[in-house]
MARGUMI-597893 format. One record per residue (C-alpha): x, y, z; residue number from 0. Coordinates in Angstrom, 3 decimals, decimal comma. Layout:
! MARGUMI-597893
@east:X	north:Y	up:Z	n:NUM;
...
***
This chain:
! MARGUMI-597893
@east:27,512	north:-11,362	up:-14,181	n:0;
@east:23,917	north:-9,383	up:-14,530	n:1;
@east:24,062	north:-5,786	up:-14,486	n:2;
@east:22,697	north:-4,323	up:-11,398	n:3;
@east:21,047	north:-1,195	up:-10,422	n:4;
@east:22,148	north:0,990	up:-7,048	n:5;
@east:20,519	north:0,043	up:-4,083	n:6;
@east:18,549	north:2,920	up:-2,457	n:7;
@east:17,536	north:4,248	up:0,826	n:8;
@east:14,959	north:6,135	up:1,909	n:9;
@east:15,947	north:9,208	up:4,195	n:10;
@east:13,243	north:10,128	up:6,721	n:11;
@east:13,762	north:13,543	up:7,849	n:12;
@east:11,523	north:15,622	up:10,526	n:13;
@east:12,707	north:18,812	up:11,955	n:14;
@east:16,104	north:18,828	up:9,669	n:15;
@east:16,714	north:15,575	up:11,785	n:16;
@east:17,293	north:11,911	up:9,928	n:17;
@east:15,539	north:8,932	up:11,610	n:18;
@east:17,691	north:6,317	up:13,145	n:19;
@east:15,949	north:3,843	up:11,143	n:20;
@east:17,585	north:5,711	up:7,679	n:21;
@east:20,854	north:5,432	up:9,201	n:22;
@east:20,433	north:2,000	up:10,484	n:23;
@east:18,779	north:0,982	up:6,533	n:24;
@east:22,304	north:2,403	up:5,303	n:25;
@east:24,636	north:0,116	up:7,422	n:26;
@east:22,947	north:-3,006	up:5,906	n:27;
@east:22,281	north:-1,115	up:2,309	n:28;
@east:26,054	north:-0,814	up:2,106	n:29;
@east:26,347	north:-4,307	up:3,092	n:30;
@east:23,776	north:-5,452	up:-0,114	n:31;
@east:25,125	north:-2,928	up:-2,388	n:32;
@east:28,505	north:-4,489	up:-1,578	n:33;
@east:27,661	north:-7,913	up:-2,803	n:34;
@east:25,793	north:-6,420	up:-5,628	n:35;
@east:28,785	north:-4,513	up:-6,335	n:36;
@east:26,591	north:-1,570	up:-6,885	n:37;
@east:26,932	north:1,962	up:-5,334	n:38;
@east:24,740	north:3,015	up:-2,783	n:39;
@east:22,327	north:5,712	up:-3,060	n:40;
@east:19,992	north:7,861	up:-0,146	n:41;
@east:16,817	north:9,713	up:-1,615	n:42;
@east:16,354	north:12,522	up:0,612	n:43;
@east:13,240	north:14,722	up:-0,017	n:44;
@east:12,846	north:18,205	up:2,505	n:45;
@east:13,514	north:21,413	up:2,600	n:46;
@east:16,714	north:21,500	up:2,928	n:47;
@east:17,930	north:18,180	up:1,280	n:48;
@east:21,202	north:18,990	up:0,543	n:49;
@east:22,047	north:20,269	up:4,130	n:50;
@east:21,590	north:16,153	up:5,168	n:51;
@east:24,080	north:14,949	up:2,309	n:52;
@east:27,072	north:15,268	up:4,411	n:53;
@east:25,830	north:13,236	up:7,128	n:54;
@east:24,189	north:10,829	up:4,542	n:55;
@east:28,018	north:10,263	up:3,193	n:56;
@east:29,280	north:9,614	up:6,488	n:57;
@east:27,064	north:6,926	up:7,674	n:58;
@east:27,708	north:5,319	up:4,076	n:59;
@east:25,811	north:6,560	up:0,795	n:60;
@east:27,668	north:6,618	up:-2,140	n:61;
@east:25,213	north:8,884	up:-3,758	n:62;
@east:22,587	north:11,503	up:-2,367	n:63;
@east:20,026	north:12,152	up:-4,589	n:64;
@east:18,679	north:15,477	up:-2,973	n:65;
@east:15,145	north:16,831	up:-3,946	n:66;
@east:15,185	north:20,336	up:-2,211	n:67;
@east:11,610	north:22,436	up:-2,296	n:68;
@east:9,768	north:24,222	up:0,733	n:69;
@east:6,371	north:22,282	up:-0,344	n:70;
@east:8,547	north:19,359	up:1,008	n:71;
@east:9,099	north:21,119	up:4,543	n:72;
@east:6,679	north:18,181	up:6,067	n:73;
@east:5,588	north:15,282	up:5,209	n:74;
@east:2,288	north:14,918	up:3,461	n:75;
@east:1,469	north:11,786	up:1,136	n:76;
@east:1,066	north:12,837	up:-2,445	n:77;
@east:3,909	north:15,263	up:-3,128	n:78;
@east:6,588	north:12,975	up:-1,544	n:79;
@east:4,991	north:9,634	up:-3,242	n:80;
@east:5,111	north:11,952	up:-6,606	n:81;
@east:8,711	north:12,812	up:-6,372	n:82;
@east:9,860	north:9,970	up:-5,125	n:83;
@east:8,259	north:7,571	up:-8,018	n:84;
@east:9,351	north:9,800	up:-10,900	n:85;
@east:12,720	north:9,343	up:-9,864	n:86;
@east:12,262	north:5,588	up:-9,155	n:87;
@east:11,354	north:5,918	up:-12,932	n:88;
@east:13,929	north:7,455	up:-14,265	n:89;
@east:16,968	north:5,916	up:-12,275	n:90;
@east:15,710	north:2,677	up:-12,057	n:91;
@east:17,514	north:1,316	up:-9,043	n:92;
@east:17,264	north:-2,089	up:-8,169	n:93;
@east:16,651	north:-2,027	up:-4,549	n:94;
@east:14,728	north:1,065	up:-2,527	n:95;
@east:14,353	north:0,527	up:1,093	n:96;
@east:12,002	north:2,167	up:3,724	n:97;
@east:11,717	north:2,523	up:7,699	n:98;
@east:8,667	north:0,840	up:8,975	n:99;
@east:7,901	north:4,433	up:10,616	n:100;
@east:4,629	north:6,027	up:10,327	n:101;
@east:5,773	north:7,927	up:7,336	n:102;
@east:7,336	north:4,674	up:5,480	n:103;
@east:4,297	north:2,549	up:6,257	n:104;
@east:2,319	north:5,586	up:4,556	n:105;
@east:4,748	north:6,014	up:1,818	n:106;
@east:5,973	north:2,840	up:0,506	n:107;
@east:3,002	north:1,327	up:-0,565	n:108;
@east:1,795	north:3,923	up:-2,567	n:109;
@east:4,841	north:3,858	up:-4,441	n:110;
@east:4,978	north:0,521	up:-5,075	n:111;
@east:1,554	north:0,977	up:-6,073	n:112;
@east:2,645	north:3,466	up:-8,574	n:113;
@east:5,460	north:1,310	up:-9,763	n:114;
@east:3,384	north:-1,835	up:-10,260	n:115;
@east:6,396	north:-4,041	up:-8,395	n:116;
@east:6,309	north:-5,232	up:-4,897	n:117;
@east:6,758	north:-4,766	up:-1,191	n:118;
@east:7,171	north:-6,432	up:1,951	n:119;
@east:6,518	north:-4,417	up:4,769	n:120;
@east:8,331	north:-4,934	up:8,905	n:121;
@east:11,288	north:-7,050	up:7,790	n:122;
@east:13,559	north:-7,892	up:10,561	n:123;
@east:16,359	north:-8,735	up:8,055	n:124;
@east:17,486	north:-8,402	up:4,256	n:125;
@east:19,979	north:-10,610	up:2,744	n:126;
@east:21,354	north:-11,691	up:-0,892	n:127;
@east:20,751	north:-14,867	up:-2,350	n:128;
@east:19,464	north:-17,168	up:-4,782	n:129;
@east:15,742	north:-17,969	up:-5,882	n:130;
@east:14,445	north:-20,952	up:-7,403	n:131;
@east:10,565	north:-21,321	up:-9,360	n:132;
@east:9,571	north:-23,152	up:-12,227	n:133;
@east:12,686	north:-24,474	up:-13,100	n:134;
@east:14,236	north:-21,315	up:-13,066	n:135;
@east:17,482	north:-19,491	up:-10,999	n:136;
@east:17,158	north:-15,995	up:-10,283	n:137;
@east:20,281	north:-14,691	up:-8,978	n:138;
@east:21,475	north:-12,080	up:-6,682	n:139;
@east:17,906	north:-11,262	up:-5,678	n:140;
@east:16,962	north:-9,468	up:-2,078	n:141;
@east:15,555	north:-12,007	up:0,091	n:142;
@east:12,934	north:-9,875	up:2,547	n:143;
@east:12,745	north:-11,887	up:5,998	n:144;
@east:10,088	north:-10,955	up:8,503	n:145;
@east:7,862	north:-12,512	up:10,899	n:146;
@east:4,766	north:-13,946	up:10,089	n:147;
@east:1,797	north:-16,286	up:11,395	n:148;
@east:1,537	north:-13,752	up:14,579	n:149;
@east:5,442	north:-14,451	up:15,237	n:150;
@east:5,510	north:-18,133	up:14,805	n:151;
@east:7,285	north:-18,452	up:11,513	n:152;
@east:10,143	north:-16,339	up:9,861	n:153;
@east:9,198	north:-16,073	up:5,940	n:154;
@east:11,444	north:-15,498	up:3,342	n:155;
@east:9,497	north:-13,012	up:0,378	n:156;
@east:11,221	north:-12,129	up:-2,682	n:157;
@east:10,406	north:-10,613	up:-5,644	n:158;
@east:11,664	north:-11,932	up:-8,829	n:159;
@east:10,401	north:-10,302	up:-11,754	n:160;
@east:9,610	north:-6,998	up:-11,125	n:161;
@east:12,015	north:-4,248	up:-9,904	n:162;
@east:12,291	north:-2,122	up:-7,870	n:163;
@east:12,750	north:-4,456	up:-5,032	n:164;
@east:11,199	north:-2,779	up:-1,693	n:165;
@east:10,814	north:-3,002	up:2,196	n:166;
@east:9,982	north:-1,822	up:5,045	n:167;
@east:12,262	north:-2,713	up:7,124	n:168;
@east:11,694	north:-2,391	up:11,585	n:169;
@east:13,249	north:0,359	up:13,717	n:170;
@east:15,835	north:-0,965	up:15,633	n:171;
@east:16,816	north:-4,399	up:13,953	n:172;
@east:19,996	north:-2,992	up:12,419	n:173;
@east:22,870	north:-1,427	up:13,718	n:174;
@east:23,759	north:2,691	up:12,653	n:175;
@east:27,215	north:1,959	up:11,437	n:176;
@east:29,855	north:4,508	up:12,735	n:177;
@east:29,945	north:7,873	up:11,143	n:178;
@east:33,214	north:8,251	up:8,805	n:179;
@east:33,317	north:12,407	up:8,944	n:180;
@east:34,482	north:13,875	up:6,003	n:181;
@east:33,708	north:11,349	up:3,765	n:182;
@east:33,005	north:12,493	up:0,283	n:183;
@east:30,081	north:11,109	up:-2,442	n:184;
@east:28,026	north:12,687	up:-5,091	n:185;
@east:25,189	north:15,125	up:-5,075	n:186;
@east:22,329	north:14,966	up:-7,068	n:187;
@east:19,839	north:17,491	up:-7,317	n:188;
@east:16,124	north:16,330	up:-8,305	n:189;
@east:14,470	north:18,562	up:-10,013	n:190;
@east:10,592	north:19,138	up:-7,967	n:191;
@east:7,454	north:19,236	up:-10,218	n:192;
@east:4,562	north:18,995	up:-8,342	n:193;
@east:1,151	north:19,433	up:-9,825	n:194;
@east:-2,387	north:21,001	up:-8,665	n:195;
@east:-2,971	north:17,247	up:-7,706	n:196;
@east:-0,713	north:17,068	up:-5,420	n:197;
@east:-2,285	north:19,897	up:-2,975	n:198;
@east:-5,277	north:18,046	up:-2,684	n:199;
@east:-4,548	north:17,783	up:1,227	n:200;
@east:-2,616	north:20,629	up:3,317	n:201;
@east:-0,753	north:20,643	up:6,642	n:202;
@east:-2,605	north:23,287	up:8,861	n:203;
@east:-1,231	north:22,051	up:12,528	n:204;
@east:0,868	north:19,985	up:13,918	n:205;
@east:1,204	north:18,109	up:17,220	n:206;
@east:3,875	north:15,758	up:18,555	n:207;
@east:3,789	north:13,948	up:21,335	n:208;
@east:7,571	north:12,757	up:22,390	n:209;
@east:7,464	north:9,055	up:23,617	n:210;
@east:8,053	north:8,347	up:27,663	n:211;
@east:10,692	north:6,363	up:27,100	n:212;
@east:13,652	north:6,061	up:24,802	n:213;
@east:14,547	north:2,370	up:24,829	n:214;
@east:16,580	north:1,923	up:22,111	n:215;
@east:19,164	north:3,654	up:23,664	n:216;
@east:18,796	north:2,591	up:26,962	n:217;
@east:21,839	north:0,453	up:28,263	n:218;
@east:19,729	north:-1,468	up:31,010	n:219;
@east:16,218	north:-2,282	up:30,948	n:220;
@east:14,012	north:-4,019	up:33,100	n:221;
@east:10,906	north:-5,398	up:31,523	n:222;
@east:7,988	north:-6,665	up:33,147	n:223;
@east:5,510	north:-9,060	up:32,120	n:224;
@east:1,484	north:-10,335	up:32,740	n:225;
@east:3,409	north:-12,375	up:35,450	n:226;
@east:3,630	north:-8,860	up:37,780	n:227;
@east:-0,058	north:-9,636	up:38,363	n:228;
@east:-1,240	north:-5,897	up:38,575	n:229;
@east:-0,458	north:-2,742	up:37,644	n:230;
@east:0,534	north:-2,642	up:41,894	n:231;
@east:2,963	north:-5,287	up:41,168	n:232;
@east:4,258	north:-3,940	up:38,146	n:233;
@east:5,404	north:-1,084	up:40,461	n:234;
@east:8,060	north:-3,426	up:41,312	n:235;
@east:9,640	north:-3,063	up:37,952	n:236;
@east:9,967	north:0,769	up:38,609	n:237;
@east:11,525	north:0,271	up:41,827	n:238;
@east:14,357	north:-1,961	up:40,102	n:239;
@east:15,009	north:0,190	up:37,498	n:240;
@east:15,125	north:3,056	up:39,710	n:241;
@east:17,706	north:1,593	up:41,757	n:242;
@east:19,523	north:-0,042	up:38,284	n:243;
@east:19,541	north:3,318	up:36,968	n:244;
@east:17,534	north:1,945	up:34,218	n:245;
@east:14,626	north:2,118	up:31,727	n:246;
@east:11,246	north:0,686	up:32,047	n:247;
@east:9,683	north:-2,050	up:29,686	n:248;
@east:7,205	north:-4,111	up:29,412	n:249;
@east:5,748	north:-7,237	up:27,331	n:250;
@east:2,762	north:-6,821	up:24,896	n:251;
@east:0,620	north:-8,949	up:27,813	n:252;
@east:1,579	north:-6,676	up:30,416	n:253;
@east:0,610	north:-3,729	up:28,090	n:254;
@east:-2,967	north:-4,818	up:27,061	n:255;
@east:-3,472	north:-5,515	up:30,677	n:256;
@east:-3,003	north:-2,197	up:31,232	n:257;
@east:0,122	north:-2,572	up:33,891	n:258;
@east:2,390	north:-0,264	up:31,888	n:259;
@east:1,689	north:2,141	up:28,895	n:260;
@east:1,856	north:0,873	up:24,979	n:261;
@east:5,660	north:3,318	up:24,619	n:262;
@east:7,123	north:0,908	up:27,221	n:263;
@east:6,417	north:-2,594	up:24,804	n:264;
@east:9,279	north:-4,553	up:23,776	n:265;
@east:8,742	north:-7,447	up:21,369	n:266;
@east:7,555	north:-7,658	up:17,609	n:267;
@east:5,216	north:-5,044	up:17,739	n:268;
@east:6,865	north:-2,917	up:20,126	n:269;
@east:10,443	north:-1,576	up:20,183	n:270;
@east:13,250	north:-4,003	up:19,496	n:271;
@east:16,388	north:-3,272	up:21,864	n:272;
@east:19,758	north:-4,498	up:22,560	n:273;
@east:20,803	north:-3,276	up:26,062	n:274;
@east:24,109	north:-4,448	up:27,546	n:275;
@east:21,789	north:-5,782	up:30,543	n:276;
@east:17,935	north:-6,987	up:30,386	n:277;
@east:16,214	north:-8,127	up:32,927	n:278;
@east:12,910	north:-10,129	up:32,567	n:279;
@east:10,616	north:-10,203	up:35,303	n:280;
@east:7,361	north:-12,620	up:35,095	n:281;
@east:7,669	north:-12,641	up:30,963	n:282;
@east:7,182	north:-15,909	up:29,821	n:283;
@east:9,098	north:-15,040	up:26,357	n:284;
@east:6,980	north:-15,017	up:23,635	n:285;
@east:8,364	north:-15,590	up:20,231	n:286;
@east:7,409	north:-12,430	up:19,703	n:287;
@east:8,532	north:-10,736	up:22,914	n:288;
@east:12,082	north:-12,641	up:22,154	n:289;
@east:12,533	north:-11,173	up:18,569	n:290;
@east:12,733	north:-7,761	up:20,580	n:291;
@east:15,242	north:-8,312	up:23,136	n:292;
@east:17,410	north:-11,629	up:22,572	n:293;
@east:20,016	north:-9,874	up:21,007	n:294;
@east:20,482	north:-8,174	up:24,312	n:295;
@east:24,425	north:-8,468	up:25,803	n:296;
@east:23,339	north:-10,097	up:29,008	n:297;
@east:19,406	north:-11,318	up:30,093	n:298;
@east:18,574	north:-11,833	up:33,101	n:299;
@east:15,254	north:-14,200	up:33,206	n:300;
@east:13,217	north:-14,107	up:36,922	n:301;
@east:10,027	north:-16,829	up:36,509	n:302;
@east:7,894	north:-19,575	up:38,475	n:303;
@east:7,954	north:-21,903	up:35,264	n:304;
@east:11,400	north:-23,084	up:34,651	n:305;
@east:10,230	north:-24,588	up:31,590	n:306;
@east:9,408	north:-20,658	up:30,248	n:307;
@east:10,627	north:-20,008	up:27,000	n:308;
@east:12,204	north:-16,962	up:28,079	n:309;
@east:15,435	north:-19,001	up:30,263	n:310;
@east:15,699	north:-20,471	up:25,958	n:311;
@east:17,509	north:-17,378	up:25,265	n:312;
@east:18,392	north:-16,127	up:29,123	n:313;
@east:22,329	north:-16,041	up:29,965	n:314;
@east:21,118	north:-15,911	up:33,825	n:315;
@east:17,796	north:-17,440	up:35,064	n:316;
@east:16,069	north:-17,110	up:38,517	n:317;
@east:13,225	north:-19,698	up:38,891	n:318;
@east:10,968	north:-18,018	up:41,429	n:319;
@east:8,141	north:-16,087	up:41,684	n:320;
@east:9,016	north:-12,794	up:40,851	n:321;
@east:6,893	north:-11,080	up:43,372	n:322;
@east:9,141	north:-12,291	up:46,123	n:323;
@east:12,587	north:-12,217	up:44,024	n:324;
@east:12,337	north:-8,821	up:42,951	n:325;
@east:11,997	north:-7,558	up:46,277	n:326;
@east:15,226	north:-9,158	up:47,622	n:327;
@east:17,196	north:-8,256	up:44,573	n:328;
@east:16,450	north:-4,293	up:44,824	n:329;
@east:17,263	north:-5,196	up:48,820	n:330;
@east:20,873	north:-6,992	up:47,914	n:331;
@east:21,833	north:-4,143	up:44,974	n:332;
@east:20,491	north:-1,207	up:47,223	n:333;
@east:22,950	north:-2,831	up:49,758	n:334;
@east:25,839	north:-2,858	up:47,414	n:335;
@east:25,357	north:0,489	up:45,661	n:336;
***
């Protein structure tokens, strides 16, 4: 059997908080390091690195590799892309994986840049398995699934030859595994060495701007799509989620009409959610739209066109138009609750 480097994750931290995406990339890292039979390692570069390794052990590292200097406070592109590829360099691991946040969409590819191997950025999905070219097997090699062709196709990318392996890899499309507290792992200190280079560009302010809504975590959304008609009609969807107790989405069509704002999207290029309930109002179900919200518990699919797409992946369907369905529904559960 082929010897195998550890399989690494990014940790994203801002504010001395990690980003669900890191904890969601070490549920699945475990997973791949598992049938790798590898140890897993986080990469955590901030501040105060070595005050996240006990949370990075509970959600599953075998190994925190902590690089701890206050020039790493926030995050600014050429000191964390020079730590982070020295280290690449000298502990060779065979798999590093990003968020597709901001800061991993910034940081990744210089890296890979750096390290002259490959990347494929927004997977929705990262499995083990065998590659055949030219005659030859490659073995055991991470196989990088993501949409492509606007949403039509699902590719398969992988990178034989050249190591590192990397991805981005979507907010959202895994789950955080359960925290074991307590559990134990090693510490690593990196050492930081920064040069004159590296302060090329400096952090003077900073200004964040929380999103409106928090979907992920939301346990019932109702979504509304280009089928509301107006941003009037789309006030419908705010009336049944006020009465549902429930968040607001909406589908990219709805949200380049201008109906509902760009934080609400669900789909591909918005947020990808798995509520216990989602309800789809007038959203014809995109491929794209779908590959955000069909791994929902229940859906609940209200549309004119019973041949929609969207009643493809619906446990309930309504076939009506939903400017006269919605209206009864928020009647009947205002009624009952």
């Amino acid at each position: 059997m082929a010897q195998h480097g550890e399989v690494w994750v990014y940790a994203e931290v801002d504010d001395g908080r990690i980003a669900d995406v890191s904890l969601e990339l070490l549920g699945r890292g475990k997973e791949l390091a598992a049938i790798l039979g590898v140890q897993l390692g986080a990469i955590v570069l901030s501040s105060d690195a070595k005050a996240q390794a006990a949370r990075l052990f509970a959600h599953g590292a075998d190994i925190v590799y902590a690089a701890e200097d206050a020039r790493l406070a926030r995050y600014t592109t050429l000191p964390f892309a020079r730590v982070l590829t020295d280290t690449i360099r000298e502990r060779k691991p065979e798999i590093v994986l990003y968020g597709a946040t901001p800061q991993g969409r910034d940081l990744a590819p210089r890296v890979a840049s750096a390290l002259k191997t490959g990347l494929t950025a927004d997977c929705t999905d990262l499995q083990i398995g065998s590659y055949e070219s030219a005659g030859r097997l490659y073995q055991q090699k991470l196989m990088q699934i993501r949409p492509a062709w606007g949403g039509n196709i699902i590719a398969t990318i992988v990178s034989p030859d050249v190591l590192p392996e990397m991805a981005t890899v979507r907010e959202g499309v895994m789950h955080v595994p359960e925290p074991v507290e307590g559990r134990q792992g090693t510490l690593i200190e990196i050492p930081v060495t920064l040069d004159s280079e590296c302060e090329f560009v400096a952090l003077l302010e900073r200004h964040t701007q929380p999103r409106l809504v928090d979907l992920r975590s939301a346990s019932i959304i109702v979504a509304g799509g280009y089928g509301m008609g107006s941003k009037k009609g789309f006030d419908l969807i705010h009336e049944l989620a006020a009465v549902l107790k429930a968040a607001v989405g909406g589908s990219r069509a709805a949200v380049d009409a201008g109906f509902v704002h760009a934080d609400h999207q669900v789909g591909q290029t918005g947020t990808t959610v798995r509520p216990k309930l989602y309800v789809a109002c007038g959203i014809s179900g995109a491929v794209q739209h779908r590959a955000g919200m069909e791994e929902s518990a229940k859906i609940l699919a209200i549309n004119r066109d019973s041949e929609a797409p969207i009643f493809g992946v619906a446990h309930y369907g309504i076939v009506g138009d939903v400017r006269e369905v919605v209206p009864r529904l928020i009647k009947a559960l205002k009624g009952k609750l």
